[in-house]
C-alpha positions, 0 to 999 in steps of 0.5 A: 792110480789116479782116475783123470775126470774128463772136463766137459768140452767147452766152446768160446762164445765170447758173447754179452750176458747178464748176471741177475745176483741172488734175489733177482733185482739188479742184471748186471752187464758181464762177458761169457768168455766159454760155456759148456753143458755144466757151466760157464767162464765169466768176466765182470767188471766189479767181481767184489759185488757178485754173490756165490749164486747168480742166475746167467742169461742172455737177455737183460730181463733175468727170466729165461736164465740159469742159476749158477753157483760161483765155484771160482774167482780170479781177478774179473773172471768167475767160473760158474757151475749151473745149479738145479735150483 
């Protein structure tokens, strides 16, 4: 028999945010479609430049953020996995 792991509850926020990519030096502007206390849903506009790690926040400066691993890609939307780094 198959165990059925239980998603964390999501919540639809569909609010600004800023993705700082590995290294910290360019924010760049993205939308938080869904956040949940293990990550998030995501869309950008150039998915091509965003690298596997980034750091999500809600302010343009990048220090009060979390770092996230990129864990899938589809088209603009990127779905992140918060890291402990």
């Amino acid at each position: 028999m198959a165990i059925i792991k239980k998603r964390e509850a999501r919540k639809s926020v569909r609010q600004a945010g800023w993705i700082t990519l590995d290294g910290g030096f360019a924010a760049r502007a993205c939308q938080v479609i869904d956040l949940s206390a293990s990550g998030a849903k995501i869309t950008v506009d150039d998915p091509t430049s965003v690298t596997n790690k980034v750091k999500l926040g809600f302010s343009r400066d990048g220090r009060a953020g979390r770092a996230c691993d990129v864990v899938w890609r589809r088209g603009k939307t990127l779905g992140v996995k918060f890291s402990g780094a």
